[in-house]
N, C-alpha and C positions, 0 to 999 in steps of 0.2 A: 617760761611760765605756762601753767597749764589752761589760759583762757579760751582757746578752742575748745575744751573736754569741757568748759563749764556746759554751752547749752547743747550739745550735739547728740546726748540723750533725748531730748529733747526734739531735735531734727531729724536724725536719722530712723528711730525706733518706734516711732507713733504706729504707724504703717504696721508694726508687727503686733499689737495688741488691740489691732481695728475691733476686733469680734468683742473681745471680752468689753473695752468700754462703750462699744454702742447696746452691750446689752445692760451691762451698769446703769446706761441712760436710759433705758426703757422701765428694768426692773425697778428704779427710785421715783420715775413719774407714774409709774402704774402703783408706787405703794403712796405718791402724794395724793391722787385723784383718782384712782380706781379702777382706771380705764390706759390701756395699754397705748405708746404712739404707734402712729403708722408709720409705714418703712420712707416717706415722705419728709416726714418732721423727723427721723433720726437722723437723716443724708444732711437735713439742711441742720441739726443740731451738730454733726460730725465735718460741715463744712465751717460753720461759725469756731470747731474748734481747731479743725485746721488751720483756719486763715488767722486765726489771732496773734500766730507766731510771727509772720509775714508783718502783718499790722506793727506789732510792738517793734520787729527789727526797723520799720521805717523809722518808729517815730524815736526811736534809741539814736539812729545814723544821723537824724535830723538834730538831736542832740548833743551828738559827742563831738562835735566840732566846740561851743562853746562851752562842756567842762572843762576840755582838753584845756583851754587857754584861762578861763574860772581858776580852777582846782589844781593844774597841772597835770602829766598823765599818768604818773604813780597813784597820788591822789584820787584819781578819777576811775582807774583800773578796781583800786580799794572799794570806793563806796558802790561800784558797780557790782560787786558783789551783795550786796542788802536783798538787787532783783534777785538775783537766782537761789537766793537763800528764802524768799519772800514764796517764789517759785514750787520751789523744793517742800517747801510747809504745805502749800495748798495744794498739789497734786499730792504730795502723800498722805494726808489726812481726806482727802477727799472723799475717799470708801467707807471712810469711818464717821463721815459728819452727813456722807447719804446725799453729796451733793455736783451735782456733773459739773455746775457752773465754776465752781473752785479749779475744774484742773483747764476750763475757758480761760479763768483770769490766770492763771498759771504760765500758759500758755503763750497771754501778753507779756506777764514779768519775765520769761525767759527769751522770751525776741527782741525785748527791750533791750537785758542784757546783755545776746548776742550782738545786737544792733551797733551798743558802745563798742562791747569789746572788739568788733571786729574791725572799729574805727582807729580805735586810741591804742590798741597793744602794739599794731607792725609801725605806728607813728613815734612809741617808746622804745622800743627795741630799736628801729634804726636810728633815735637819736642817740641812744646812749650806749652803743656797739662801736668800736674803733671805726676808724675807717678803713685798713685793711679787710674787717670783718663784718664790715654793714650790710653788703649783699647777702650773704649766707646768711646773718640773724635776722635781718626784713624776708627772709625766704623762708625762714623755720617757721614761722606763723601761717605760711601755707601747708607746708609741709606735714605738722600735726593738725591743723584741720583735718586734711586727709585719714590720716592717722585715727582720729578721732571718731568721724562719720564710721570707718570701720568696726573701730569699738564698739557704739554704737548698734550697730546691725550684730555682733558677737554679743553683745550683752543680752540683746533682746530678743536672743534664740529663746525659743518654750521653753527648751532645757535649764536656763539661766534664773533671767527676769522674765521672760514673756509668758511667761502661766498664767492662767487666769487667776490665781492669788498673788503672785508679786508683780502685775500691772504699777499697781501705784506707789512698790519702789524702784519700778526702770523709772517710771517719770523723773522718780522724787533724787535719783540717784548723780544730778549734778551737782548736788551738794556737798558731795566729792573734793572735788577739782577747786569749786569756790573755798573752801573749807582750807586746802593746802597751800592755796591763793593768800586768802588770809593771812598765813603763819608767814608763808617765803618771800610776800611781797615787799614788807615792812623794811627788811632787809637790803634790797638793793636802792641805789641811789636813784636820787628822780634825776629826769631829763634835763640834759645841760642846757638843751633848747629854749628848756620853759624858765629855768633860771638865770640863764643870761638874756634874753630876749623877750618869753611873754612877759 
């Protein structure tokens, strides 16, 4: 399943479009008030939008313990995609609605969703992987993170997405992985775990 690539655009690629959204955040507060920020309030506006990702993974981790056993971990993978689809709207429209705050909250809805999925997918996968095969499918979940964080920094070359015009579709660009989520998830059987047991 692809839920490591859901938020890892997200993770990995900020770092490459530093310039263009702290001036995004300058140029929209200087056409709200007239008056341009200081290099003060942009650091502490570009740490508010750093950390928001961090923030949301806690409070997702702190979460996905009781969907998992709620909802089940199919279930729980599914509706966890709403975050980063949620995400994905508000970081990519955000240039277009003039608004720095949208890709803040963006920001939480995708650590949210990293937060779950990084709970509940190797907790599906190694339930519902043979036992032969449970090491190696509990292991592919790290595996493409890897993988992903890569991509990630490959995506958000200038050349790609990291131009100063397609900023807000690297962001918006986990909506990918959620999207193929969607379709292939349905598919596979929920955890024997949660059916015989929770």
């Amino acid at each position: 399943f692809p839920g490591p690539f859901l938020w890892l655009p997200q993770l990995s690629s900020t770092a490459l479009p530093l310039q263009h959204i702290q001036r995004f955040m300058n140029e929209t507060w200087l056409e709200r008030t007239g008056s341009p920020l200081g290099s003060n309030v942009i650091l502490l506006l570009w740490s508010f939008t750093v950390s928001a990702f961090p923030l949301g993974g806690l409070t997702g981790a702190i979460a996905a313990g009781p969907m998992a056993i709620v909802f089940g971990r199919k279930t729980s993978l599914l509706l966890n995609n709403v975050f980063v689809i949620i995400a994905a709207v508000l970081s990519g429209f955000s240039r277009m609605a003039k608004s720095f705050e949208m890709i803040i909250l963006s920001r939480f809805f995708a650590g949210l969703n990293a937060g779950i999925s990084m709970n509940i997918q190797p907790m599906y996968l190694a339930e519902s992987a043979p036992k032969k095969l449970r090491g190696v499918v509990a292991l592919s979940s790290a595996s493409f993170t890897a993988l992903g964080l890569m991509l990630g920094q490959v995506v958000g070359l200038r050349e790609i997405l990291g131009a100063e015009n397609n900023w807000p579709l690297l962001l918006a660009s986990n909506a990918v992985p959620g999207l193929i989520q969607l379709v292939a998830l349905p598919w596979s059987p929920e955890s024997p775990r949660y059916l015989l047991i929770d």
